[in-house]
C-alpha positions in Angstrom: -76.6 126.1 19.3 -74.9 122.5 18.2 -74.7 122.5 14.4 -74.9 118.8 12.9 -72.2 118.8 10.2 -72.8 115.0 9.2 -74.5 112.5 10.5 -72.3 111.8 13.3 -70.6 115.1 13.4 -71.8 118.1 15.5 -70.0 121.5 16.1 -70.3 123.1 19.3 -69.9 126.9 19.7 -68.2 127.4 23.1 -67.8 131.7 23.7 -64.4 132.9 24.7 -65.3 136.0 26.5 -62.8 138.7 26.0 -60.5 137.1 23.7 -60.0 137.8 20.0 -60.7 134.2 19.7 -64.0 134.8 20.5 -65.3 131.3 20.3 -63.9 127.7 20.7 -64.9 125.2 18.1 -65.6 122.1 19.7 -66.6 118.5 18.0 -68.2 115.2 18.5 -68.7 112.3 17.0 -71.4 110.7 18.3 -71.8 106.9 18.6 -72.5 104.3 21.2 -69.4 105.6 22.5 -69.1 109.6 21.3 -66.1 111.4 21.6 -65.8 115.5 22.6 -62.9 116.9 20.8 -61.9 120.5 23.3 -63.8 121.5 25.3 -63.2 125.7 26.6 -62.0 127.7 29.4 -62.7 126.3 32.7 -65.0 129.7 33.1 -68.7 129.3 33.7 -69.9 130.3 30.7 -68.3 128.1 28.5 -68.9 125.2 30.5 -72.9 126.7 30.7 -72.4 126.5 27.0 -70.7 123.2 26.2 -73.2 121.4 28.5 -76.1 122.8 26.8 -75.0 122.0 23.3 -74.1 118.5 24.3 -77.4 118.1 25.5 -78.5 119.4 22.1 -76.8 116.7 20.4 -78.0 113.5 22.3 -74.7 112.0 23.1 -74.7 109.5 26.3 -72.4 111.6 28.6 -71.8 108.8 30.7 -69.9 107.3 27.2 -68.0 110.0 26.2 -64.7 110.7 26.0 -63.0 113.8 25.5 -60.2 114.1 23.1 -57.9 117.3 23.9 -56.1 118.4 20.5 -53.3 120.4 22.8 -52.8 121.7 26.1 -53.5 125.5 26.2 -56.4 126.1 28.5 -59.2 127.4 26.0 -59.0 123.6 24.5 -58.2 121.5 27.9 -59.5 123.7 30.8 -63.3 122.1 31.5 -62.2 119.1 30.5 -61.6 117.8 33.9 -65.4 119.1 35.1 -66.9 117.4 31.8 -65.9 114.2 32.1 -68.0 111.2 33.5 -66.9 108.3 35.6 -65.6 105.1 33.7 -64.7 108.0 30.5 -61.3 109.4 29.8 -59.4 112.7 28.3 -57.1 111.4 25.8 -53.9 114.0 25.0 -51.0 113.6 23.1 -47.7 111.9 25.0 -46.2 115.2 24.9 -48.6 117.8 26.1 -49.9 115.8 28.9 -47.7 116.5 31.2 -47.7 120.5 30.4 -51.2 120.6 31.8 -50.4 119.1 35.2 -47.3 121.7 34.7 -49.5 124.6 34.1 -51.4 124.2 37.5 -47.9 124.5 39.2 -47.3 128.3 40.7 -43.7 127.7 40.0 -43.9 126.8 36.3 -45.2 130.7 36.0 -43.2 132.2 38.1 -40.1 130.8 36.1 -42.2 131.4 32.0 -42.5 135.7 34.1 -38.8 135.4 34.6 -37.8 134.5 31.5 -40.2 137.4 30.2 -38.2 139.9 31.9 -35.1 139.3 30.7 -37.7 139.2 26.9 -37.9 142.7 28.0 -40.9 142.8 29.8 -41.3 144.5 33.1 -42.1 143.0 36.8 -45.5 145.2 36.3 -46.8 143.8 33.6 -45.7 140.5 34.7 -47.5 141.1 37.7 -50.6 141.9 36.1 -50.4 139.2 33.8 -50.2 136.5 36.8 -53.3 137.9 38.1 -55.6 137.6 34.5 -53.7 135.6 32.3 -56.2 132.7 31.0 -53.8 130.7 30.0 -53.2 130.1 33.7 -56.2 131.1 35.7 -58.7 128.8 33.6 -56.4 126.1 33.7 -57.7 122.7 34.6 -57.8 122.6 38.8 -57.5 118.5 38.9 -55.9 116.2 36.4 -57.3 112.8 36.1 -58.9 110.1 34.2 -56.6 110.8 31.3 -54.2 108.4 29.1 -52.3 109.8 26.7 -51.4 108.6 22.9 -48.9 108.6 20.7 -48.3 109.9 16.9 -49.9 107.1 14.7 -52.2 105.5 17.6 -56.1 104.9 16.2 -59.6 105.9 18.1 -62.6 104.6 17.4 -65.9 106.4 17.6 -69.3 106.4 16.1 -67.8 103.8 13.1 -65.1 105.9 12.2 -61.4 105.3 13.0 -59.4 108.5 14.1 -55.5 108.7 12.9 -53.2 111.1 15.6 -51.1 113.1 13.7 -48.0 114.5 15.9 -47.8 118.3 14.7 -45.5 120.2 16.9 -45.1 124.2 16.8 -48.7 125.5 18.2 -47.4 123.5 21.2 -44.4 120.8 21.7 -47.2 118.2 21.3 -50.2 119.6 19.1 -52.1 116.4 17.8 -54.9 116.5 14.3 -56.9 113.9 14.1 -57.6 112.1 10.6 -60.7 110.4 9.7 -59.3 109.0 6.1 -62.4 107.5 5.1 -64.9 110.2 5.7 -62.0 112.8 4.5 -62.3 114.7 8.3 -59.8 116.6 9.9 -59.6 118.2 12.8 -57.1 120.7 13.1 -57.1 122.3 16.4 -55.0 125.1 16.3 -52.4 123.6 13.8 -54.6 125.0 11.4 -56.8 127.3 10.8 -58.2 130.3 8.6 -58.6 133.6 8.7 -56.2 134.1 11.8 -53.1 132.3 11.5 -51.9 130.0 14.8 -49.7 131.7 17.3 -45.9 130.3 17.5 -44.0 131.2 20.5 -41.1 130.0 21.7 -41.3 127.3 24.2 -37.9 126.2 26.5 -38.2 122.5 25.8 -38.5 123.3 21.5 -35.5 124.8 20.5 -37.0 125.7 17.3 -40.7 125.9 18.1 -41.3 127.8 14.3 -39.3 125.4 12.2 -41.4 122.7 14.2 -44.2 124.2 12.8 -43.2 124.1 9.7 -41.8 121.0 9.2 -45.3 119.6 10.5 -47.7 121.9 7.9 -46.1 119.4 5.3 -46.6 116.3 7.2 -50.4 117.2 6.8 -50.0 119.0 3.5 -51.2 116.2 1.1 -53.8 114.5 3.0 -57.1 113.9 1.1 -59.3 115.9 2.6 -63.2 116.4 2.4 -63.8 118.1 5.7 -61.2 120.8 7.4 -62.0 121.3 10.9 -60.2 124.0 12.9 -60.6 125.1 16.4 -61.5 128.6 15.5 -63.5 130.5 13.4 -65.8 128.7 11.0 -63.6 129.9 7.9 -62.2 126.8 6.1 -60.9 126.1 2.5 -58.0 123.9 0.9 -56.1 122.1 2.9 -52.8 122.3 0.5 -53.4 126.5 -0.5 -53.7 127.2 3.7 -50.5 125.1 4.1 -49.0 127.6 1.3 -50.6 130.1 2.7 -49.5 129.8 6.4 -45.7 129.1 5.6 -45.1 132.2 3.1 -46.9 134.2 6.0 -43.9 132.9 8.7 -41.1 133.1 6.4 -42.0 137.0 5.5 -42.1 137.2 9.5 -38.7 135.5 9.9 -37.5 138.5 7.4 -39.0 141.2 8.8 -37.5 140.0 12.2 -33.8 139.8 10.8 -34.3 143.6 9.0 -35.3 144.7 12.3 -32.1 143.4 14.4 -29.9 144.3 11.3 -31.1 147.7 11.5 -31.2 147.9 15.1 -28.9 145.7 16.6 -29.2 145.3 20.4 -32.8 145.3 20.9 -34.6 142.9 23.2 -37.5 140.3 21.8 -39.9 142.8 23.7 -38.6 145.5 21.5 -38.4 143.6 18.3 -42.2 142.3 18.6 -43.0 146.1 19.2 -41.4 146.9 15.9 -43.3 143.7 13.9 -47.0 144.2 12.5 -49.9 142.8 14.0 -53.3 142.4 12.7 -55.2 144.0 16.0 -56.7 147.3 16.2 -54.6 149.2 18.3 -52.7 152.8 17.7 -49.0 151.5 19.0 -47.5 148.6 20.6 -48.1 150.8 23.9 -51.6 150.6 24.0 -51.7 146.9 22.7 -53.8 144.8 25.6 -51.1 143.4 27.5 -52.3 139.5 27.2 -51.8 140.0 23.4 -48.7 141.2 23.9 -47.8 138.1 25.8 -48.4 135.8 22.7 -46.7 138.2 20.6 -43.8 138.7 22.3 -43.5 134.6 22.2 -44.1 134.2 18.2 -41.3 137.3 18.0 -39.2 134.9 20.4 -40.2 131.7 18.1 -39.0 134.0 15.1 -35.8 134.7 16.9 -34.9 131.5 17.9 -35.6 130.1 13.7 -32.8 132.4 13.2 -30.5 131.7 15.6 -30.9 128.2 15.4 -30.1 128.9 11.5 -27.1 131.1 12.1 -28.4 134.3 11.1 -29.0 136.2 14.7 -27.0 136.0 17.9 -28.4 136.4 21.3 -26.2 138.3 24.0 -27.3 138.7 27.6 -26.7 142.2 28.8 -27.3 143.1 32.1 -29.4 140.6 32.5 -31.2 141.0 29.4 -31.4 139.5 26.3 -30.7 141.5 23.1 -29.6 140.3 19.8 -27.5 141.0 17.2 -26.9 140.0 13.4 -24.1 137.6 13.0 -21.1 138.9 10.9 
């Protein structure tokens, strides 16, 4: 059911069956032009959902946009379906283009490859091609969109809309700032409760100190309203900063203990070796899409260090294993 937060503010609940996510938060501000900020997996149930709840709120679908905060598919995937004639998806300059990438077969066969030498196998690679979200409820089409830049303005519903550039989540995460009504909508940049998954991505050489770097750009704001794409758990915007960054930089030393006391491992072995808040006996019976994501925050942690000196990366027979620099 859409939950009015303010008077031209509505959260939607979109489900996320079978993820630990469980459910999307989506927003819009609602106007004589309304904006949809994410929208779900391109699944039938979340688009059964989102429809619903848009109906709820009484926006004019036919002037809506849809605002995507980044490109992984439980934010961008129905976006495509959702949108009218004469309305557009607006996406950061940067992530744009990964979500025509993402629909390329070739773009996941080389992300698997690069797994392997990680240290997965070609079984579980195999298995993840077939039921991997992240590609299968991709967008199908992508059109209609224009993309922004860091500082560019929307206006919706009388308020004006500040993108803020915040790499890490993704090479091109965007908030958006309302400063006058004190919102902000996090997408995954932020949020509470869980902490936002940072993997490594091959055109971020150091995806983690990205993210890092861009938790202070947001740090200070003044903020009235935190708005994150998960959970309904919110709080201070400066403490969760805190919060978030002491949380990495324990990670960062637990991986560099773990490849000084066992040098050689690969970033399959090392993320087996890290704790992760799931309930699950041992890194063997983890599901294997979560082991996916944490395989790529180990590989973000990795890289931080490199990138900083402190581990060196070998390929061995055609895998990649690291080491502790002398």
């Amino acid at each position: 059911m859409a939950e009015q937060l303010a008077r031209d503010l509505w959260r939607l609940e979109i489900p996320l069956e079978g993820s630990p996510l469980k459910t999307l938060n989506s927003y819009l501000i609602r106007g004589e032009r309304s904006l949809l900020i994410d929208t779900g997996f391109r699944w039938p149930s979340c688009r059964a959902a989102c429809e619903r709840e848009l109906a709820e709120t009484g926006a004019d679908r036919d002037r809506t946009d849809i605002f995507i905060t980044h490109l992984h598919s439980d934010h961008v995937g129905l976006a495509p379906e959702l949108i009218r004639p004469g309305c557009r998806i607006l996406i950061g300059e940067v992530d744009g283009p990964g979500v025509a990438d993402y629909m390329d077969e070739s773009c996941w066969q080389n992300l698997y490859a690069r797994y392997i030498q990680d240290g997965f196998t070609r079984e579980e690679t195999d298995r993840l091609r077939a039921g991997n979200p992240a590609q299968t409820a991709a967008p199908a089409v992508w059109t209609q969109y224009r993309y922004l830049r860091d500082g560019d303005t929307l206006s919706y519903g009388g308020h004006t809309l500040r993108c803020i550039l915040t790499p890490g989540h993704t090479p091109g995460h965007m908030c958006l700032y309302e400063p006058e009504a004190g919102w902000l909508f996090t997408g995954d940049h932020i949020l509470f409760h869980i902490s936002p998954n940072i993997c490594r991505w091959e055109t971020m050489p150091d995806a983690l100190g990205s993210y890092l770097e861009s938790l202070q750009t947001v740090r200070d704001l003044p903020v009235e309203l935190l708005l994150p794409a998960h959970r309904r758990d919110t709080g201070v915007l400066r403490d969760r900063v805190d919060e978030l960054t002491a949380h990495h930089l324990r990670r960062v030393e637990d991986a560099w203990q773990t490849v000084r006391e066992e040098p050689g491992l690969t970033g399959y072995e090392i993320a087996g070796r890290m704790r992760w808040r799931i309930r699950s006996r041992s890194w063997e019976d983890f599901p294997l899409e979560q082991k996916f994501f944490a395989v790529g925050e180990a590989l973000a942690h990795l890289d931080y260090l490199e990138v900083r000196g402190r581990v060196l990366r070998r390929e061995e027979r055609g895998k990649y294993r690291y080491y502790v620099t002398v």
